[in-house]
C-alpha positions as CSV (number, residue, x, y, z in Angstrom):
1,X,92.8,126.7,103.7
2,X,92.7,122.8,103.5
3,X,92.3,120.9,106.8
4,X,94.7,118.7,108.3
5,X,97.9,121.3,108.6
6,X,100.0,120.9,111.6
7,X,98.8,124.1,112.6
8,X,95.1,122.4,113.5
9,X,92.6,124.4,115.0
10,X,95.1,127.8,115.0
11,X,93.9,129.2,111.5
12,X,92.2,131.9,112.3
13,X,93.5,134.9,113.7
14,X,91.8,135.1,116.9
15,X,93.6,131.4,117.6
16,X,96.6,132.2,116.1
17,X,97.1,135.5,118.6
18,X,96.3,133.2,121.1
19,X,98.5,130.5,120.6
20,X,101.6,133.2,119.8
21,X,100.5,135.4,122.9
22,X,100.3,138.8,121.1
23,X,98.5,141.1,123.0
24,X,96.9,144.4,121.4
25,X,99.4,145.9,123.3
26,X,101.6,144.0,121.3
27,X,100.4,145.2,118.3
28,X,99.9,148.8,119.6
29,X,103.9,149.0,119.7
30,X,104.8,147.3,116.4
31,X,102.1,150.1,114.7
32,X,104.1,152.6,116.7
33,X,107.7,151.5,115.8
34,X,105.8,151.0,112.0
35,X,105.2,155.3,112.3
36,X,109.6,155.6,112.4
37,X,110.4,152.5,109.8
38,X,107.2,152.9,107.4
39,X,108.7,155.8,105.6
40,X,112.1,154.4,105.5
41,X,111.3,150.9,103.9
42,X,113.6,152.0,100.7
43,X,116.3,152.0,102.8
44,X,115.1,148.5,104.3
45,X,115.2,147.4,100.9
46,X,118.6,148.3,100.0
47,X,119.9,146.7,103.0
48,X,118.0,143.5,102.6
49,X,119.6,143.5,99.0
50,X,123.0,143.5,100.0
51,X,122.5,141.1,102.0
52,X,121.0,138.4,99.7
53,X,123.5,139.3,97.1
54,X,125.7,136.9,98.3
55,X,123.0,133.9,98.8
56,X,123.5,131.4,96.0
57,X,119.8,132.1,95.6
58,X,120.1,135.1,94.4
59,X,120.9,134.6,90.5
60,X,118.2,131.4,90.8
61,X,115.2,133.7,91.5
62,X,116.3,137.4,91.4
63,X,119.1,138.3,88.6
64,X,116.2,139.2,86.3
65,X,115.3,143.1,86.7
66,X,111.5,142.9,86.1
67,X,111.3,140.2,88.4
68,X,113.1,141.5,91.0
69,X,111.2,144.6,91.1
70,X,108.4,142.7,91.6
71,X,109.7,141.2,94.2
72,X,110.8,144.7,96.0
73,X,107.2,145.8,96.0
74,X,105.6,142.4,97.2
75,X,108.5,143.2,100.1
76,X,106.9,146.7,100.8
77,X,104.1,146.0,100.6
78,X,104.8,142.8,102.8
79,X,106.2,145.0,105.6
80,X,103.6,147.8,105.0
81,X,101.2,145.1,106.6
82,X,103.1,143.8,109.4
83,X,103.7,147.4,110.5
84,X,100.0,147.9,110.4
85,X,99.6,145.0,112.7
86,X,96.2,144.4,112.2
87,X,96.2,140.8,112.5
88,X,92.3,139.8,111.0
89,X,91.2,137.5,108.3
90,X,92.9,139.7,105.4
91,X,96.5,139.8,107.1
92,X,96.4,135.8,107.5
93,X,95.5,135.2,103.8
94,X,98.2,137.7,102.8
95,X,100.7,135.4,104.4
96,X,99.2,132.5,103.1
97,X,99.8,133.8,99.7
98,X,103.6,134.2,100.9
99,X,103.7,130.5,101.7
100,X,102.1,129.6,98.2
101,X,104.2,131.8,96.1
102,X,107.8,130.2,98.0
103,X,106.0,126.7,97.2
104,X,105.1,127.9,93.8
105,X,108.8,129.1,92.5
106,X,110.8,126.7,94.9
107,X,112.2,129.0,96.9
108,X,113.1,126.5,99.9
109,X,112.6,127.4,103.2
110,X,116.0,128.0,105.0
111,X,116.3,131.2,103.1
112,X,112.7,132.6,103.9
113,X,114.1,131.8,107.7
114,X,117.3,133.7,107.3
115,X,115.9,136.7,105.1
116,X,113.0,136.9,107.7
117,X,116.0,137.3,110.1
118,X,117.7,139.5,108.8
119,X,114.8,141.7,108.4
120,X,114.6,141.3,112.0
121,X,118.5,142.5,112.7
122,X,117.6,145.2,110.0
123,X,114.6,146.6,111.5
124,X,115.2,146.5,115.0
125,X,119.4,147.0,114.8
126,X,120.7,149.0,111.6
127,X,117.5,151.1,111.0
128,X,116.3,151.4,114.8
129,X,117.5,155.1,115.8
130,X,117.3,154.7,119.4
131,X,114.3,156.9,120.3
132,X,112.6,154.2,122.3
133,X,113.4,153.7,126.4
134,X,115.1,150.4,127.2
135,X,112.1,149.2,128.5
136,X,109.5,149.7,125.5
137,X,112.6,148.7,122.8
138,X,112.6,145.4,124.8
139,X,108.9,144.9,124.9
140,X,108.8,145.8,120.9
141,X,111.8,143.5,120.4
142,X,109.6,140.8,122.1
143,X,106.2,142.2,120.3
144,X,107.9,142.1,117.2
145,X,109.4,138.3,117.3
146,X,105.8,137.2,118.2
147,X,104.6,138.7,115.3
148,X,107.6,137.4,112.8
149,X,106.7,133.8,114.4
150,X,103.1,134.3,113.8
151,X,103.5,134.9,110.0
152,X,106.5,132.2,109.8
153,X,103.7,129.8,111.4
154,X,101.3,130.7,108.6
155,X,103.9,130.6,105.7
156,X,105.4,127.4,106.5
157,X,102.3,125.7,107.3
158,X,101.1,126.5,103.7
159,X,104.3,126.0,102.0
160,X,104.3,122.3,103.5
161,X,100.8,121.8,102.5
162,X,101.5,122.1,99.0
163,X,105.0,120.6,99.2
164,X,103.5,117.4,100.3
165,X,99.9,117.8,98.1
166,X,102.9,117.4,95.2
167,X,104.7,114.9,96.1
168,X,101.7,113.0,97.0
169,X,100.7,113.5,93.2
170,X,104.3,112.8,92.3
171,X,103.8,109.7,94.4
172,X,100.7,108.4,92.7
173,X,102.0,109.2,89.2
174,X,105.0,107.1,90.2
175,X,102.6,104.6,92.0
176,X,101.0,104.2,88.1
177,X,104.0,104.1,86.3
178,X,105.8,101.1,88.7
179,X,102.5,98.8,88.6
180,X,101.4,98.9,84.9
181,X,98.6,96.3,84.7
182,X,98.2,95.6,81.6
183,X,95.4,93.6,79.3
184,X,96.9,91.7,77.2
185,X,94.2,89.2,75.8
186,X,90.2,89.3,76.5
187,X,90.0,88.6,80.3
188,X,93.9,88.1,80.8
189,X,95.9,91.1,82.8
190,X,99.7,91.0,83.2
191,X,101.9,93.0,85.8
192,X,106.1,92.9,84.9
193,X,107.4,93.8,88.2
194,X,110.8,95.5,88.5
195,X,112.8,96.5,91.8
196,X,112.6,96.1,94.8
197,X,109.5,94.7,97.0
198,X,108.6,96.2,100.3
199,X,105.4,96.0,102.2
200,X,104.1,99.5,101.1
201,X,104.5,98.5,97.2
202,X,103.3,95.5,97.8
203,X,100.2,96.8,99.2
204,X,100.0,99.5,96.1
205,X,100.2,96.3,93.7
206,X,97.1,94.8,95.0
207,X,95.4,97.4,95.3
208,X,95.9,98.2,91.4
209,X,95.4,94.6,90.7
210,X,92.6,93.9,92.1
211,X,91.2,97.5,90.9
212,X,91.9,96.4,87.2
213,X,90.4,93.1,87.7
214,X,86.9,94.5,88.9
215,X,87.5,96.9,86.3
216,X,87.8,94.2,83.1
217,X,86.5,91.2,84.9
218,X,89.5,89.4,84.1
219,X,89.8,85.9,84.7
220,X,93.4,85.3,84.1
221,X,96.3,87.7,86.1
222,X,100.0,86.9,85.0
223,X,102.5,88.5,87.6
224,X,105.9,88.6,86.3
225,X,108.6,88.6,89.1
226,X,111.8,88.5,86.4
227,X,112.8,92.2,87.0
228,X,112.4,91.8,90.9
229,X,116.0,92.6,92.7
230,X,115.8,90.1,96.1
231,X,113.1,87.7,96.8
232,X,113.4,86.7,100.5
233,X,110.3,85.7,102.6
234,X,108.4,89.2,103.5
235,X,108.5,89.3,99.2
236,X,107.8,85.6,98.8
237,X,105.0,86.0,101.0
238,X,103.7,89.5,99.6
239,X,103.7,87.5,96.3
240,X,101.5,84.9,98.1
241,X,99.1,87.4,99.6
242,X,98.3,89.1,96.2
243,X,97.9,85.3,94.7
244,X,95.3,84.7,97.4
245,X,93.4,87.9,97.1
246,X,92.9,87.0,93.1
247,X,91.8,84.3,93.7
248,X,89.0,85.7,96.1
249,X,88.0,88.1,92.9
250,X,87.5,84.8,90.8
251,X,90.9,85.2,88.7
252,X,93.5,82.8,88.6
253,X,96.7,84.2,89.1
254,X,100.2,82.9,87.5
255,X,103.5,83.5,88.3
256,X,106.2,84.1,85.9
257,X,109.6,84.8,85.6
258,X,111.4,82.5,88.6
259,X,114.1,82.0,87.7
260,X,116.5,79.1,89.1
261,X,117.9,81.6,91.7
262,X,115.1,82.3,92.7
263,X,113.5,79.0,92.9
264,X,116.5,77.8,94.6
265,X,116.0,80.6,97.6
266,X,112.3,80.1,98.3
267,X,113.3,76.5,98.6
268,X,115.8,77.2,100.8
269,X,113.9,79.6,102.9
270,X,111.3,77.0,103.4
271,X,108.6,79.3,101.8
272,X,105.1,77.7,101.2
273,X,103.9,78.4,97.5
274,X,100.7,76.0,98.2
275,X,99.1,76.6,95.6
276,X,100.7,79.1,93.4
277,X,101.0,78.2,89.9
278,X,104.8,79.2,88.5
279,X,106.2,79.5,85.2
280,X,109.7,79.7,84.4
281,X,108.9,82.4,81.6
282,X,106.3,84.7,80.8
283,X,106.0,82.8,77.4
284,X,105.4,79.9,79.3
285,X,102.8,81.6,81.7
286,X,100.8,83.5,78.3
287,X,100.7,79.2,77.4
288,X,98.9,78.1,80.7
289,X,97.4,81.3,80.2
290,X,95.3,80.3,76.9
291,X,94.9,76.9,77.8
292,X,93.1,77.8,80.6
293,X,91.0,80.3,78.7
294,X,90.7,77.6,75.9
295,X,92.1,79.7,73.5
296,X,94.1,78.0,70.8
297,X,96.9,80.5,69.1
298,X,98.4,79.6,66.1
299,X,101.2,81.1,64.0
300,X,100.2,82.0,60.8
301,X,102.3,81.3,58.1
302,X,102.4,84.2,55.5
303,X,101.8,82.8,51.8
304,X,104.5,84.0,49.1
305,X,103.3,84.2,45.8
């Protein structure tokens, strides 16, 4: 189990019995309520059905026979376990793999917390035949909460570990699709930006320009700001930052794409360009560009016969 979860230091079992405060006595009267509801988990399983029957989850993950079959037998199995109550290294990864599969399939978790209650209301309520006294059906009732809140500790732990590891590699996929440096002559990079500018992106865009100017020794880096929604002064001065940070890599770094709008607000917002070079277009800024470079292009004229 990766580090980092919001569970910390509770992922073994001895820590996690700790922090839940199940006793072996605890577990002592969830293996004896397991002797009466063991033998009866069919019955379990027919109620549980009836019940989720009416989720709108129901067709999404379990309308196919074969599958939901399956599914019944993890369940036994499942509850085989609990009612076991032998809370070691084993019964821990068991519910790990609970967490990974709801992950896995997408099964969110505000139905694992309402099937894992009904199973609860099952058990202890519509299957519980009233052979306990008061007092040891309260202490079970208490023994077996604990227990549920154990396993829905190490479920959602895991199931919000690989939520986030994918949308984490969701975000950096995203990260490389909105900041598309781009070579576009020997020792020349470009970067169109598009949308909005906040301090997070503009941070990611430095990042990957600077990256791909180490990578290619570049000496040219044309930033086009055309597509950007709003420049005020946070973006005017995120602009200036990643100007200034170019230039400490030894790359000169041209702005394309203001437009009169935009030229018009940075005046009036009394923004500094110092000593940002601008171009109105990108065509103008690929010009600057190779005469920096001392690159003459010419157009070549194709010869009929």
């Amino acid at each position: 189990m990766p580090h980092g979860s919001s569970v910390g230091a509770y992922t073994s079992a001895e820590n996690l019995l700790k922090l839940h405060d199940l006793t072996e006595a605890d577990l002592a009267l969830i293996r004896k309520f397991g002797d009466m509801m063991v033998p009866k988990l069919d019955e379990y399983v027919r109620h549980f059905y009836e019940w989720l029957e009416n989720q709108p989850e129901y067709q999404q993950f379990f309308s196919e026979q074969p599958k939901l079959k399956r599914v019944q037998n993890a369940q036994v199995q499942y509850w085989q376990t609990f009612f076991g109550a032998q809370v070691d290294e084993s019964y821990i990864k068991q519910r790990r793999d609970v967490g990974e599969i709801h992950a896995r399939v997408g099964l969110g978790l505000p139905t694992y917390f309402a099937g894992m209650n009904i199973s609860m209301v099952i058990f202890t309520k519509r299957m519980y035949d009233g052979s306990l006294y008061s007092d040891e059906y309260s202490s079970l009732v208490t023994a077996f909460t604990k227990l549920l809140h154990l396993d829905t500790t190490i479920v959602v732990d895991t199931y919000s570990r690989l939520i986030n590891k994918r949308i984490a590699e969701q975000s950096e996929a995203l990260l490389a699709m909105s900041t598309p440096v781009t070579m576009v002559w020997q020792d020349i990079l470009m970067l169109p930006i598009v949308g909005i500018i906040d301090s997070k992106r503009a941070q990611d865009i430095m990042t990957a320009v600077l990256n791909k100017i180490s990578e290619h020794r570049a000496k040219i880096f044309i930033m086009d700001i055309s597509g950007v929604a709003v420049v005020d002064t946070a973006v005017a001065n995120h602009f200036i930052k990643i100007t200034k940070a170019t230039k400490l890599m030894g790359c000169d770094c041209l702005v394309s794409g203001v437009s009169p709008l935009i030229a018009q607000t940075m005046v009036q917002l009394g923004i500094n360009v110092g000593e940002v070079k601008t171009n109105a277009t990108l065509r103008d800024a690929l010009e600057t560009a190779f005469q920096i470079m001392g690159l003459n292009v010419q157009a070549i004229k194709q010869l009929s016969n």
